[in-house]
C-alpha positions as CSV (number, residue, x, y, z in Angstrom):
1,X,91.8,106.8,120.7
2,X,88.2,107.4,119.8
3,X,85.6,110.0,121.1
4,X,81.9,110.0,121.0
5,X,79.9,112.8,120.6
6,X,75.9,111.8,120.7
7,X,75.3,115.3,119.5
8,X,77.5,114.7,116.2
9,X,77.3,111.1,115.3
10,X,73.3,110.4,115.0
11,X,73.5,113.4,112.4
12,X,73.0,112.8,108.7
13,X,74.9,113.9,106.3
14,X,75.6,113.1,102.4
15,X,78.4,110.7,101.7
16,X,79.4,112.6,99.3
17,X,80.5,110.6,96.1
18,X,80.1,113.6,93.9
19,X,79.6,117.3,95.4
20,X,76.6,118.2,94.7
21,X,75.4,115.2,95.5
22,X,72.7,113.2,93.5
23,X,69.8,114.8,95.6
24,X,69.7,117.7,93.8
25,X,69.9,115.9,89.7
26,X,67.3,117.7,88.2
27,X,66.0,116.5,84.3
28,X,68.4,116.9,81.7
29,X,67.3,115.0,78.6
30,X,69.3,116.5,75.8
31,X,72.7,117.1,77.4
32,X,74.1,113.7,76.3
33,X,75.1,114.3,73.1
34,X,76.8,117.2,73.8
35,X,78.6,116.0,76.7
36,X,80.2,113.2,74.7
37,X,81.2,115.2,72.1
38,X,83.5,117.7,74.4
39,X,85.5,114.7,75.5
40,X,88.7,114.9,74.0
41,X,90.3,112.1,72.3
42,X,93.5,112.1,74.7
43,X,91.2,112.1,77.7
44,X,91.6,108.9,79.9
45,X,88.1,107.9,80.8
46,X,86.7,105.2,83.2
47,X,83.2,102.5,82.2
48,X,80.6,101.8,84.5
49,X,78.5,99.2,83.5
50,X,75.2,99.1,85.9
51,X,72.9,95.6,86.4
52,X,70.0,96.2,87.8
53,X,69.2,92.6,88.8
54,X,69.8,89.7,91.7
55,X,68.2,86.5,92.1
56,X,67.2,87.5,95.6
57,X,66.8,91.1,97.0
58,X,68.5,91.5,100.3
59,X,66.2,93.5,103.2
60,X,69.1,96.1,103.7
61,X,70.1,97.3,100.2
62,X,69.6,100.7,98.7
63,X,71.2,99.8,95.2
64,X,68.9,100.1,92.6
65,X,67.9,96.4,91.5
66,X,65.1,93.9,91.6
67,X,64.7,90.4,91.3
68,X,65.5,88.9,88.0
69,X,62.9,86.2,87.8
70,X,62.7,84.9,84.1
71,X,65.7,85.0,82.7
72,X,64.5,86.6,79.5
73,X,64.2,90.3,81.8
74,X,68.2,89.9,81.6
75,X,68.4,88.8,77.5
76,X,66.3,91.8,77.0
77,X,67.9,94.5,79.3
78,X,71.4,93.3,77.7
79,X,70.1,93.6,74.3
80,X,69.2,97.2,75.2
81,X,73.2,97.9,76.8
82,X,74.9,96.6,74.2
83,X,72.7,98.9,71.9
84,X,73.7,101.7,74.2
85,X,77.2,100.6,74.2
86,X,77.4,100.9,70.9
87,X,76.1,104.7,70.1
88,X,78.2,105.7,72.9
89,X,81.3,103.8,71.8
90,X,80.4,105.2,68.0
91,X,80.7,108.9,69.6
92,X,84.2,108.3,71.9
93,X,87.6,107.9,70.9
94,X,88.9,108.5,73.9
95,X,90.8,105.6,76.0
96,X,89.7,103.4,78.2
97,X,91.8,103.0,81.6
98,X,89.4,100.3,83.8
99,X,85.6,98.9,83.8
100,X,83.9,98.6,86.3
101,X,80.8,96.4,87.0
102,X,77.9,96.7,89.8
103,X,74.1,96.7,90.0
104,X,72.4,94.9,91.5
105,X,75.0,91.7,91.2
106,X,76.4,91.6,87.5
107,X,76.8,87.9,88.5
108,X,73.3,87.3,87.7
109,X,74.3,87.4,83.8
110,X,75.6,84.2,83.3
111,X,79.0,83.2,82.3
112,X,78.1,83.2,78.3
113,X,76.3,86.4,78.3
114,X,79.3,88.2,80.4
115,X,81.8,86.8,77.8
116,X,79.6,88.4,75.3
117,X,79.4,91.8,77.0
118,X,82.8,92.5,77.3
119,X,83.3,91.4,74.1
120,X,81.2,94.3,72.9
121,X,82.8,96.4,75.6
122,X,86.1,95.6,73.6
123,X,84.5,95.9,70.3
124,X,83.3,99.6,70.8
125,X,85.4,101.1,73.0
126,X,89.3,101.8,72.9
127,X,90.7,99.9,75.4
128,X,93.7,99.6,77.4
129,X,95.7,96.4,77.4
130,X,96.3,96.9,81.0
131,X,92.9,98.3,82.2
132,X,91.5,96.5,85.3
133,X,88.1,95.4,84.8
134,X,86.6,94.7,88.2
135,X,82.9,93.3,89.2
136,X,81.0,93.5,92.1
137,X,79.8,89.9,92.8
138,X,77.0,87.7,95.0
139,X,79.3,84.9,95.9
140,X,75.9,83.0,96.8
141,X,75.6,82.7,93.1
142,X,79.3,82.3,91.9
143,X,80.9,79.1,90.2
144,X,84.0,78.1,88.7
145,X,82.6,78.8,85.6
146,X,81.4,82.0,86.7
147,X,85.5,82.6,87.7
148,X,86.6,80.9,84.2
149,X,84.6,83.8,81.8
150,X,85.2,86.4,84.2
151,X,89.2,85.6,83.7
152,X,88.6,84.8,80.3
153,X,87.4,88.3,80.0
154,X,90.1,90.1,81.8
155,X,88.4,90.7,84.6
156,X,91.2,91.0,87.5
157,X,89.4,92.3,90.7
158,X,86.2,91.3,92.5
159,X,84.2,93.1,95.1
160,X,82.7,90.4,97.4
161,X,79.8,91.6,99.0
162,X,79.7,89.6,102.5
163,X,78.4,92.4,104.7
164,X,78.7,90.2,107.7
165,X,79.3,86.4,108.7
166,X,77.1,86.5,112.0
167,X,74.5,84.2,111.2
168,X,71.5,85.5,113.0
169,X,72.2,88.6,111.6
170,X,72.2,87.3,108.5
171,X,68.8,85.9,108.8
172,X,67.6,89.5,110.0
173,X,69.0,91.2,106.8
174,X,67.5,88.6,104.3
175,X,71.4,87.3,103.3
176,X,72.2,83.9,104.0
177,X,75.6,83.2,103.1
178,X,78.1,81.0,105.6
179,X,81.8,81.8,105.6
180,X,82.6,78.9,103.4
181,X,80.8,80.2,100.1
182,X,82.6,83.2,100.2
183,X,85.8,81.4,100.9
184,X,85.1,79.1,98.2
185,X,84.6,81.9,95.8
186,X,87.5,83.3,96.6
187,X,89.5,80.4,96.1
188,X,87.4,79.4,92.5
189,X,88.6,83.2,91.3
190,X,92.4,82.6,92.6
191,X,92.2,79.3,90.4
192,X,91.0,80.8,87.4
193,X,93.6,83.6,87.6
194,X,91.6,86.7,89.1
195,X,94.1,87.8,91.6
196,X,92.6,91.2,93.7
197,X,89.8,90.7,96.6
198,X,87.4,93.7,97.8
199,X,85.6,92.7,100.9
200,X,82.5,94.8,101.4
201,X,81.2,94.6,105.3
202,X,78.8,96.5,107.2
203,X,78.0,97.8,110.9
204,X,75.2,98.6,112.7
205,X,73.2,96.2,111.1
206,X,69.5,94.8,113.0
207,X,71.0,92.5,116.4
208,X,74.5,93.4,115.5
209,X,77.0,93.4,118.1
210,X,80.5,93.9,119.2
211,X,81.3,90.9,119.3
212,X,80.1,90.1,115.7
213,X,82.2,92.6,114.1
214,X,84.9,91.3,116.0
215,X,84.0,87.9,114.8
216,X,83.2,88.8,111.3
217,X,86.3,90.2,110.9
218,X,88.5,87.7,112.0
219,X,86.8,85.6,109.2
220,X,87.1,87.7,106.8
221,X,91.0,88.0,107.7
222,X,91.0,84.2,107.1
223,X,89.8,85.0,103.2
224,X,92.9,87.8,102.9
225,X,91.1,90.3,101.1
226,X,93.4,93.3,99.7
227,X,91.2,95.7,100.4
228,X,88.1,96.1,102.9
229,X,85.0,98.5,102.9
230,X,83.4,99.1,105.9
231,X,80.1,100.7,105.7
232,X,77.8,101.8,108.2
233,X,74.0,100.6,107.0
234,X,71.7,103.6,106.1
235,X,68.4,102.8,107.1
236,X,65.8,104.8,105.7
237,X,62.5,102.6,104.9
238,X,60.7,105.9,103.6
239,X,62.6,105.8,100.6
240,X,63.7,102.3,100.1
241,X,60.3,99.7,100.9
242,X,62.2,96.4,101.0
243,X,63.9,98.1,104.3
244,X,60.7,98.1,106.3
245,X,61.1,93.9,106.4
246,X,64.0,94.8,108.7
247,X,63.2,95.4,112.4
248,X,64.1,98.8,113.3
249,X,63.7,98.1,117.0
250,X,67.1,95.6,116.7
251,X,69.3,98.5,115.1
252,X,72.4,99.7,117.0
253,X,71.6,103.1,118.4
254,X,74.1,105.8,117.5
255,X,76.4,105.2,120.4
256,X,76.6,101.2,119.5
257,X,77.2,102.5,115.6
258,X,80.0,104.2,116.8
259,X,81.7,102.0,118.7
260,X,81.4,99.0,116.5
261,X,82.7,101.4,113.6
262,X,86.0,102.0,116.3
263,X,86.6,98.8,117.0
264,X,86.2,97.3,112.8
265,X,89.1,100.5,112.3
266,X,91.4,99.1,115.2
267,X,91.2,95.5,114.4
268,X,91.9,96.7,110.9
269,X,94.8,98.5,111.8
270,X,96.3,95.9,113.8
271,X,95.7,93.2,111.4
272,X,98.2,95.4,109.2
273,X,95.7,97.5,106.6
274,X,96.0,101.5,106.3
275,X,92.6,103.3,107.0
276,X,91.6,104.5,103.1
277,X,89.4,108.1,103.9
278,X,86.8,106.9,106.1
279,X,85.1,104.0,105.8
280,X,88.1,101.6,103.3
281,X,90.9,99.7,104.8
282,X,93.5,98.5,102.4
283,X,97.1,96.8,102.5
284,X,100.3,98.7,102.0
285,X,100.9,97.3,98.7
286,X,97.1,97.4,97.5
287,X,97.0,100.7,94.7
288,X,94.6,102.3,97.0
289,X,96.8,102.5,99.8
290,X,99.7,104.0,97.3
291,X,97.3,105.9,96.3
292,X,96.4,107.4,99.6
293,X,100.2,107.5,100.2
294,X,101.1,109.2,97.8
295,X,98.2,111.8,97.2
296,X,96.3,111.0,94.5
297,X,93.6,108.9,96.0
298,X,90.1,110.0,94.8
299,X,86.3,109.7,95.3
300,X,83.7,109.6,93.0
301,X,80.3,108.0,92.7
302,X,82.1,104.0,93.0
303,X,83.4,105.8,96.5
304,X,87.2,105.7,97.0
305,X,89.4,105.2,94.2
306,X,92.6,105.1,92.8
307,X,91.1,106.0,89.2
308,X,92.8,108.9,88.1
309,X,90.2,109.7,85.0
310,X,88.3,112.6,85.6
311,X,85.4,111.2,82.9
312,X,83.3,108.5,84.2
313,X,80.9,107.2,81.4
314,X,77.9,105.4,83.0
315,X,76.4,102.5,81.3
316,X,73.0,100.8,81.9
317,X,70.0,101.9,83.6
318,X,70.6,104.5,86.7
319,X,74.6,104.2,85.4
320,X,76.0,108.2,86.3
321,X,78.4,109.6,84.1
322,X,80.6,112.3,85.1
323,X,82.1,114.7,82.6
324,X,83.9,118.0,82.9
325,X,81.2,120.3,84.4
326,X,78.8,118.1,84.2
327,X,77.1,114.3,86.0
328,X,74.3,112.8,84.1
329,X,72.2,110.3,85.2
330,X,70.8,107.2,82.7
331,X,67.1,106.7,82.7
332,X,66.8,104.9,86.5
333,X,63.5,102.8,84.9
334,X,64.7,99.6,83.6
335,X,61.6,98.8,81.2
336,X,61.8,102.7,80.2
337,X,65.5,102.4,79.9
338,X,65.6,99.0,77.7
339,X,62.5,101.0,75.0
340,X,65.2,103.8,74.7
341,X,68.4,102.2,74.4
342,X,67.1,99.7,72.2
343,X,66.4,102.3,69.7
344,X,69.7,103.7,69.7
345,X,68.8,106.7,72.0
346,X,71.2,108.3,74.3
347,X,69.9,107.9,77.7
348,X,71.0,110.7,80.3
349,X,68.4,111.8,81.5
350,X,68.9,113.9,85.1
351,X,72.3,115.2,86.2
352,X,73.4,118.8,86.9
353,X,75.6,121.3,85.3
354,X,78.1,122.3,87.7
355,X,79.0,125.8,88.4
356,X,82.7,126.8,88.8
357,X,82.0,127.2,92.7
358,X,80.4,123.8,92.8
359,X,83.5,122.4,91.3
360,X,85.7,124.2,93.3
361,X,83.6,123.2,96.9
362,X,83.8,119.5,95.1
363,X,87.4,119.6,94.8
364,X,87.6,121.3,98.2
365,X,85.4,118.1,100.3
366,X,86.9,115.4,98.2
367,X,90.7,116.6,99.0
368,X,89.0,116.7,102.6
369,X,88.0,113.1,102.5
370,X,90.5,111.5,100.3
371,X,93.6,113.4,102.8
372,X,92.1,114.7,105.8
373,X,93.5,118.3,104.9
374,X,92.8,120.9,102.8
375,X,94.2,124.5,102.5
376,X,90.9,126.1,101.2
377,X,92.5,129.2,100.0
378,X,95.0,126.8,97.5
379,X,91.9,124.9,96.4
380,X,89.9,128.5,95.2
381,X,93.0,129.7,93.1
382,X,93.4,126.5,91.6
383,X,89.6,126.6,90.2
384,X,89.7,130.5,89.5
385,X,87.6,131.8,92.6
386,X,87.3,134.0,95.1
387,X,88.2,132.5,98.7
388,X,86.5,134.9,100.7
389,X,83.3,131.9,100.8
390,X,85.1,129.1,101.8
391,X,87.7,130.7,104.4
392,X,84.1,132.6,105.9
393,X,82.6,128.4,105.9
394,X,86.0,127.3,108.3
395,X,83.6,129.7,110.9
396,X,81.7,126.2,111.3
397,X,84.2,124.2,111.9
398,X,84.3,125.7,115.6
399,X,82.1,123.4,117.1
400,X,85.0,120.3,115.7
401,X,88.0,122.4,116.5
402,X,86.8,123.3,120.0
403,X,86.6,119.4,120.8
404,X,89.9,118.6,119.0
405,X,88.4,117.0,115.6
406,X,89.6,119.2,113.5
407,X,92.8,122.0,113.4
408,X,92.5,125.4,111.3
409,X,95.7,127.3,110.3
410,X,95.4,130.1,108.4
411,X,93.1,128.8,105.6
412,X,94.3,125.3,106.0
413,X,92.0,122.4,107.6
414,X,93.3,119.5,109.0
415,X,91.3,116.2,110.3
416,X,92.6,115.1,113.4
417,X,93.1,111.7,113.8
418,X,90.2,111.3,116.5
419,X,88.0,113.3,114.0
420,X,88.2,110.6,111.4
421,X,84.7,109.4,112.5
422,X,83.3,112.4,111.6
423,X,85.1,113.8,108.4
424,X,81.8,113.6,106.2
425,X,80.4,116.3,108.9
426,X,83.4,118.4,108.5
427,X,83.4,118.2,104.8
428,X,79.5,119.4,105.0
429,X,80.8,122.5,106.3
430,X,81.8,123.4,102.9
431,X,78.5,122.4,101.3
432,X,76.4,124.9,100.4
433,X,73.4,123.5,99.5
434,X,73.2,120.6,102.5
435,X,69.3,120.0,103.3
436,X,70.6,118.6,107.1
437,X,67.5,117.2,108.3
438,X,66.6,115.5,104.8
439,X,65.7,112.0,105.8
440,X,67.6,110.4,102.7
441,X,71.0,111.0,103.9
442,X,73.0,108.5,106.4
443,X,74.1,109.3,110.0
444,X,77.5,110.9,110.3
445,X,78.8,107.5,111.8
């Protein structure tokens, strides 16, 4: 069952991949050094390697990335990671549980230069046999060789972004790709060895419909992803100019949003995937929906995870790492980025030291998200603070409990299951420093 609130749905809220969120990074150019050095040897850590190129730049995205044109911009901006790689990897010791690629499409390296990457990757850092190295791909620009390296690598997991198989909405978000590429893909990957599938959709895209999430997904059923992200499109053209070639008189209102969201979670459901937090589907046998099962799912600033390292080490220009206290943000200028890295420099250059409270409210919304239930009270002692803030926030959860959303117990929050749809509102109840009515932050639904 599904209710819809008009008054709760249009709102806009963070989605809160770290708490606090990336809004309020303020500079921080000399805390890299020091960050890397308090990482202890024994501490498992995760890499995130960022691209910041595609061949073409779709109207809807909000990842930072531009076109690649000459193919010397990528020779270059690779010369510059691999000198970063290697002053990171010549001040960490600690090792290395999974790698992660995005951008921007990684797949716009070619198939020599990834080989060469990860070979450097391998070279500097310390790690695991078993580590699962997963890329986020364009399948528009994908080959078998492409699948061959990537295998060749290690790489066992790609995240397809497909977004939607409608056609003519396709052609109104600047991504033309027909169900066959992908499926082709797919099927190059499975050949070369690569065996897990992420399938990244969207709703309330410009002229979508009901009945094209209902037909995208049946396609992408076809594909048999193991896992599936469905992600409501944040349009906000202020901040992101290659948005405002999207015609904003086409978009789903909020009530349209929410019901195409509902219907993407029931034909999920019935197609056999668990509901991952709020917006991931996965199968029963996927590690995400283990995860999930068995508490230890997690977000962080790749969404949800089944990572359990608590040090992320960002790579590349934007990359965020997260340490112990502490996120830290790579220089988001490419050409300023590449001069730096180059010379050997360390490049975080934003990010925030977090107070205890902030890390005790992060742990507080991201046990929220990842379980729908919290007992605030538990979550204070467990960081050392007082829980006379956090029990005095559950006085704004009225507004969800009063229309069944939510259920408070003495200092324990639970998400109903019709309050699903909303849980990002009810996690901003414990956020502190929420600017509501900031325009950069995505509707609730």
């Amino acid at each position: 069952m599904h209710r819809y609130y008009p008054d709760l749905a249009g709102r806009t809220v963070p989605r809160y991949t770290s708490y606090p969120t990336a809004a309020a990074f303020k500079p921080l150019p000399d805390a890299h050094a020091a960050a890397l050095a308090s990482v202890a040897d024994d501490t498992p850590v995760s890499l995130y390697l960022h691209i910041p190129y595609c061949h073409e730049i779709c109207w809807y995205c909000g990842c930072n990335t531009g076109a690649l044109g000459r193919p010397a911009r990528m020779d270059s901006y690779l010369a510059a990671l691999e000198g970063e790689i290697a002053r990171v990897g010549s001040m960490l010791r600690a090792p290395v549980g999974s790698v992660h690629f995005g951008g921007g499409s990684p797949n716009a390296m070619s198939p020599t230069a990834f080989l060469a990457l990860s070979a450097t990757l391998r070279r500097h850092f310390a790690i695991a046999a078993d580590a699962e190295w997963a890329v986020e791909i364009d399948p528009r620009h994908f080959t078998q060789e492409t699948a061959q390296s990537y295998a060749a690598a290690g790489v066992s997991r790609l995240s397809i972004g497909a977004q939607t198989f409608s056609p003519q909405v396709q052609a109104r978000i600047g991504r033309l790709q027909p169900w066959r590429q992908i499926a082709q893909t797919m099927a190059d990957a499975r050949r070369a060895g690569i065996a897990r599938f992420n399938l990244d959709l969207m709703y309330g895209l410009p002229g979508q419909t009901l009945d094209d999430i209902a037909a995208t997904l049946s396609a992408a059923f076809l594909l048999a992803p193991d896992r599936v992200a469905m992600f409501g499109y944040a349009h906000m053209p202020q901040l992101l100019p290659r948005q405002r070639r999207i015609d904003d008189t086409l978009l789903p209102d909020a009530e349209a949003r929410f019901w195409q969201s509902a219907l993407a979670h029931d034909l999920l459901i019935e197609a056999g995937f668990e509901a991952i937090g709020f917006d991931h589907f996965a199968r029963p046998e996927d590690s995400l929906a283990r995860a999930a099962r068995d508490g230890t799912l997690r977000r962080n600033f790749q969404g949800f995870t089944d990572d359990r390292a608590t040090t992320l080490i960002g790579l590349g220009a934007s990359a965020i790492s997260q340490f112990d206290g502490l996120f830290l943000q790579n220089e988001k200028h490419v050409g300023s980025y590449r001069v730096g890295a180059a010379n050997g420099l360390l490049m975080g250059s934003r990010g925030l030291l977090r107070t205890p409270e902030d890390r005790m409210r992060g742990a507080l919304i991201e046990r929220l998200l990842c379980t729908g239930r919290v007992d605030v009270a538990e979550v204070a002692a467990e960081h050392g603070q007082s829980s006379r803030a956090v029990i005095g926030d559950m006085d704004r959860l009225a507004e969800f409990a009063e229309r069944g959303l939510v259920l408070t117990r003495g200092t324990t929050v639970t998400i109903s299951p019709v309050g699903r749809p909303y849980a990002r509102l009810v996690a901003s109840a414990f956020d502190t420093a929420l600017q509501a009515r900031e325009a950069r932050f995505s509707t609730a639904v």
